[in-house]
C-alpha positions in Angstrom: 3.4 -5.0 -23.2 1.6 -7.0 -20.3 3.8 -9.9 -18.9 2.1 -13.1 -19.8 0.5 -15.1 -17.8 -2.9 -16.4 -16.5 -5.5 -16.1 -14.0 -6.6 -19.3 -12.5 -9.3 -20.6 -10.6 -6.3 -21.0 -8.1 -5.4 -17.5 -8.2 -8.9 -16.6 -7.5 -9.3 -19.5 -4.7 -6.5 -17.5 -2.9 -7.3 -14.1 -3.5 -10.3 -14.8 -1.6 -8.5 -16.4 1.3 -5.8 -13.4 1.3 -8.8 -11.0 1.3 -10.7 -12.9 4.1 -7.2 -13.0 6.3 -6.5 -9.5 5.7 -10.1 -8.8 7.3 -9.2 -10.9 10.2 -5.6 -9.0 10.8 -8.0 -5.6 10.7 -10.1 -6.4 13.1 -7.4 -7.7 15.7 -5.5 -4.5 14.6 -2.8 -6.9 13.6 -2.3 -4.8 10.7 0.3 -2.1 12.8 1.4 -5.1 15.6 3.0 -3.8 18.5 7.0 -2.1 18.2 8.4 -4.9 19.7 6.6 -7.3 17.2 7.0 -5.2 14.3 11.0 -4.9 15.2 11.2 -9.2 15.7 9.6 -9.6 12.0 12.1 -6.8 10.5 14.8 -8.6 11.2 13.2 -12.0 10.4 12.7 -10.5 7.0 16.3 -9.0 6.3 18.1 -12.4 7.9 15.5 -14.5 5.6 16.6 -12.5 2.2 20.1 -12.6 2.5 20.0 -16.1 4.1 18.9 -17.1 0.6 21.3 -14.9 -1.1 24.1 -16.9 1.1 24.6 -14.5 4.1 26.0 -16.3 6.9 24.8 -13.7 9.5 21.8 -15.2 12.7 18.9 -13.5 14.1 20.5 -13.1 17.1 23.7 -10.8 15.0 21.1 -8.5 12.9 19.8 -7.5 16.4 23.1 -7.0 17.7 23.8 -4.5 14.7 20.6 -2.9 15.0 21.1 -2.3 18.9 24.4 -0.9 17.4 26.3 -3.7 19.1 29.7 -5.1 17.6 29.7 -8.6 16.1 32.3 -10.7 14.5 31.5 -11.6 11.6 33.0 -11.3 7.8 33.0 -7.3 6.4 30.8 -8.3 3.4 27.8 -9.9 5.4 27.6 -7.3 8.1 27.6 -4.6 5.4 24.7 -6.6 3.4 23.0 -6.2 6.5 23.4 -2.9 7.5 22.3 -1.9 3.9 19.5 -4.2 4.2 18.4 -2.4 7.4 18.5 0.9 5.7 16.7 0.1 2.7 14.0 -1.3 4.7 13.9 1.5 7.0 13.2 4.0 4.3 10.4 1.9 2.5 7.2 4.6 3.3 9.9 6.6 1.0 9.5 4.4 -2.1 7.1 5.2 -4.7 6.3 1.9 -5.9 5.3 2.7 -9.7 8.6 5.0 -9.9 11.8 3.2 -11.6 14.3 6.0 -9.9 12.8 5.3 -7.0 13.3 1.6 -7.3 17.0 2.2 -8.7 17.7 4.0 -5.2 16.2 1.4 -3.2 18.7 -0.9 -5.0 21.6 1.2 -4.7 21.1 1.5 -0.9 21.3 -2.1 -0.9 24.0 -2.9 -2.7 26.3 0.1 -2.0 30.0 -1.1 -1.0 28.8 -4.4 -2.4 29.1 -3.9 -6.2 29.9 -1.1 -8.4 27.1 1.1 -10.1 25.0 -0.1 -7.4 21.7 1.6 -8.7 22.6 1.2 -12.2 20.6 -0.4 -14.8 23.0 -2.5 -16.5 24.1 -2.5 -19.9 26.4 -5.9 -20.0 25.1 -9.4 -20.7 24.9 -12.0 -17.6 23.6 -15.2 -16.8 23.0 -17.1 -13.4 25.2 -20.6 -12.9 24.6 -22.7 -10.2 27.7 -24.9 -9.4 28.9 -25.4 -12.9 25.4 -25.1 -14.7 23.9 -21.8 -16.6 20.2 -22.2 -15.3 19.0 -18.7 -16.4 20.6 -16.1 -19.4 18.8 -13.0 -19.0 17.8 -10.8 -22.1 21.2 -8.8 -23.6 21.8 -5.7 -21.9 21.1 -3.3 -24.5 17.4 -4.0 -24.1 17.5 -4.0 -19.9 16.1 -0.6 -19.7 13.0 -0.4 -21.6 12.0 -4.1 -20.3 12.0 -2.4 -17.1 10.2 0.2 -17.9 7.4 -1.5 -19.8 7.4 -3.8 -16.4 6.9 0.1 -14.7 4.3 1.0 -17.0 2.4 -2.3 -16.6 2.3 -2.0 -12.9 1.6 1.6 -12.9 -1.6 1.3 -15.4 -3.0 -2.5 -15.4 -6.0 -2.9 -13.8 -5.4 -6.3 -12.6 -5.4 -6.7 -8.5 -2.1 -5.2 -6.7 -1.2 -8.2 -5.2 -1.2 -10.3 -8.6 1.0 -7.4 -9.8 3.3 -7.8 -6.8 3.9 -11.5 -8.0 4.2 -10.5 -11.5 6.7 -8.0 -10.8 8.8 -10.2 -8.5 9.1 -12.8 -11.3 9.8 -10.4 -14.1 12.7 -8.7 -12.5 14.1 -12.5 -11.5 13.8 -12.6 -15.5 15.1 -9.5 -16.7 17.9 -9.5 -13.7 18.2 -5.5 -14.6 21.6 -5.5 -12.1 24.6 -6.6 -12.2 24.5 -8.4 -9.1 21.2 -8.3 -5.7 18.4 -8.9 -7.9 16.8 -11.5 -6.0 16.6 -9.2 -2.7 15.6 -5.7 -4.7 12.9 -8.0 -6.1 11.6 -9.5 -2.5 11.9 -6.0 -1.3 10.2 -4.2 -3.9 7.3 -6.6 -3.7 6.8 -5.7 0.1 6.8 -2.2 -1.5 4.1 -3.2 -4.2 2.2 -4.9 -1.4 2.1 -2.0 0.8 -0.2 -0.3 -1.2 -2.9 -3.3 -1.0 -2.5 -3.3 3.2 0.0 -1.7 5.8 0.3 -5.3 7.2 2.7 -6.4 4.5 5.1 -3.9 5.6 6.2 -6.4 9.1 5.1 -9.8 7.6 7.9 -11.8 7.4 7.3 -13.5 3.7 10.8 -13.9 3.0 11.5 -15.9 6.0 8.7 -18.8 4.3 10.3 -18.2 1.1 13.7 -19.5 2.3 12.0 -22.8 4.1 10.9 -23.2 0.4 13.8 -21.9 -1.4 14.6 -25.3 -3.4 11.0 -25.3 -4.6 11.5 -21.3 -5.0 13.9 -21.2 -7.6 12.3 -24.4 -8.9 9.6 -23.1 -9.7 11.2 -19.5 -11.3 13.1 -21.5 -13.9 9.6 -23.8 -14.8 7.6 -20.4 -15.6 11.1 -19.3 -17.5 10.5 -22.8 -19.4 7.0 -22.4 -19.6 7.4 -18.4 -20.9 4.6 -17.2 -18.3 4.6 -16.7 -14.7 1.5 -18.4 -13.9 3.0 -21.0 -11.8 5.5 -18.3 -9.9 2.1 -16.2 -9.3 0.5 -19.0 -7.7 3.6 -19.6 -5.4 4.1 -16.8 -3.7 0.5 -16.6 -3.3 0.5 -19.4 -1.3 3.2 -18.0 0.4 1.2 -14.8 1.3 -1.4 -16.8 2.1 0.2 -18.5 4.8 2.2 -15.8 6.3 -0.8 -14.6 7.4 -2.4 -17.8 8.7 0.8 -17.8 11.0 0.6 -13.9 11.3 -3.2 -14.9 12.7 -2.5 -18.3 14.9 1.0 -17.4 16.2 0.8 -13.7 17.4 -1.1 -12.7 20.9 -0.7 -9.2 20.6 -1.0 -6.9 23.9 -1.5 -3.2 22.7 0.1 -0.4 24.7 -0.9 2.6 25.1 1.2 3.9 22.7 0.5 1.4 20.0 -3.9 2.2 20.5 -2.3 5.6 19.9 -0.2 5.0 16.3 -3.2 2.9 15.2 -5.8 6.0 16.1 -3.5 8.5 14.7 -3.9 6.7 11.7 -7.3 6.4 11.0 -8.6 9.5 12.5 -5.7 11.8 10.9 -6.7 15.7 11.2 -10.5 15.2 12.1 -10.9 16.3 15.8 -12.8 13.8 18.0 -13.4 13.3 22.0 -13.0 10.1 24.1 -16.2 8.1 23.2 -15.0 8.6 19.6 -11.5 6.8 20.8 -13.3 4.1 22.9 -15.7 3.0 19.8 -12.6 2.7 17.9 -11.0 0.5 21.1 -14.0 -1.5 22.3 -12.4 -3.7 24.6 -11.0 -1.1 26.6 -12.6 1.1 29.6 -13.2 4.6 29.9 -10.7 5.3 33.0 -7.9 3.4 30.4 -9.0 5.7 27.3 -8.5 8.9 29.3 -5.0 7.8 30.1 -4.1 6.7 26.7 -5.3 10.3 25.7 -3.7 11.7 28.8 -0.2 10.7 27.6 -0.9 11.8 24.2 -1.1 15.3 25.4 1.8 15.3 28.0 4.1 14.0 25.1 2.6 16.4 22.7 1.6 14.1 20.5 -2.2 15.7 20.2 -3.6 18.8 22.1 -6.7 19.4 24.3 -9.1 21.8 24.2 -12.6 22.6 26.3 -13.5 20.6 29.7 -14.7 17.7 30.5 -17.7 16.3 28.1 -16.9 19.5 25.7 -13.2 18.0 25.5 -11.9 17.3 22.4 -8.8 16.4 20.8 -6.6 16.5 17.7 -3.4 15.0 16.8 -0.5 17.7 15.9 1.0 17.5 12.4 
């Protein structure tokens, strides 16, 4: 069954300011920033989602652990971030319609934190804050195929990726198919989802606007629970997207290096073979002495080869 909710004129209103953003990001070739950039929002993103699952760890400690640095800080939060760090490391290996490949993500996540990490779970549970029960999620012997009617939905509905990313984000809030890290498999699995509709999402920070709005966050999850649709939820994180990308656009200066003109090539030209004015009219901004150095480099690093002379040259990236 489709999960219920609604497309509103709101929905549409910022669809069409995602869509218009996303075209800005392309052309400033925001949509693969720079290594050091991409490595800054990372971490912004895994600090952010476990921030609002109660991890005490900074900014300043995730680096430390990714630099492989020691910090002191309790066992649990430094292993929620080390699995954090793998899970998003690995996500051009998820496939998002797949529910084994979503149980994997979760069990890299949550390994050493819980038992059956991965696990659909077959138990009842509900979510208490302080000393109130603000969410009982359907009995467990029903968990399983919720989720994978939620699978099938996203795999086959022909609504817009990026309303599905919302949709799915709510439902498994709803559900809560695991025991325990259902709040950051279902923030990470959305960057998944969102993957799909532009390569941008896979370094925008959302999480880290979600936890400034974290009151209103969960505020708003248990008024679609009440309401029975996720309308309001879908509009939310919208909004959310939405702005990440205005501060993805106003904020970031980007310098690309060689290396990163490179990537972003590599990307779009992919097997085809091409030659230096093919490179430049991809790079308009740059001159011809700084092209054949960028292409240079390629070749002495073996990252394409060269064949013919001169204005016969041409060039192809290796597999």
């Amino acid at each position: 069954m489709k999960p219920p909710y609604k497309i509103t004129s709101r929905i549409l209103e910022l669809i069409a300011s995602i869509s218009e953003k996303i075209g800005e990001v392309n052309a400033a070739y925001l949509y693969r920033p720079p290594t050091e950039l991409r490595k800054k929002n990372r971490i912004k993103t895994i600090q952010s989602s476990l921030e609002i699952e109660g991890n005490s760890l900074s900014l300043d400690q995730i680096t430390a652990i990714i630099d492989n640095k020691r910090i002191i800080a309790p066992k649990k939060d430094i292993l929620e971030v080390k699995n954090a760090i793998k899970a998003y490391n690995n996500l051009e290996s998820y496939n998002p319609t797949s529910l084994v490949s979503f149980c994997k993500a979760h069990q890299i996540l949550m390994k050493g934190l819980i038992e059956n990490a991965g696990k659909i779970r077959t138990k009842s549970v509900g979510i208490i804050k302080e000393v109130t029960i603000t969410h009982v999620a359907p009995p467990g012997n029903i968990v399983k195929s919720l989720v994978k009617d939620l699978f099938t939905y996203l795999k086959t509905d022909q609504d817009l990726t990026i309303i599905k990313s919302c949709v799915f984000h709510y439902e498994i809030e709803f559900i809560h198919p695991f025991m325990d890290g259902n709040g950051r498999i279902g923030r990470l699995w959305q960057t998944v989802i969102l993957r799909q509709y532009s390569p941008v999402f896979e370094f925008l920070p959302i999480e880290s606007l979600i936890k400034t709005r974290q009151a209103e966050y969960y505020k708003i999850l248990g008024d679609s629970d009440n309401k029975g649709d996720s309308t309001g939820f879908i509009e939310f994180l919208l909004q959310i997207i939405n702005e990440s990308l205005e501060e993805l656009l106003t904020n970031q200066n980007v310098n690309l290096t060689s290396k990163d003109r490179i990537d972003i090539f590599k990307e779009k030209i992919r097997q085809s073979s091409f030659n230096r004015q093919d490179y430049m009219r991809q790079f308009k901004d740059i001159s011809s002495a700084t092209a054949s150095r960028d292409l240079k480099l390629a070749v002495n690093e073996g990252i394409i080869t060269k064949t013919g002379d001169k204005r016969t040259t041409l060039y192809r990236f290796k597999k």
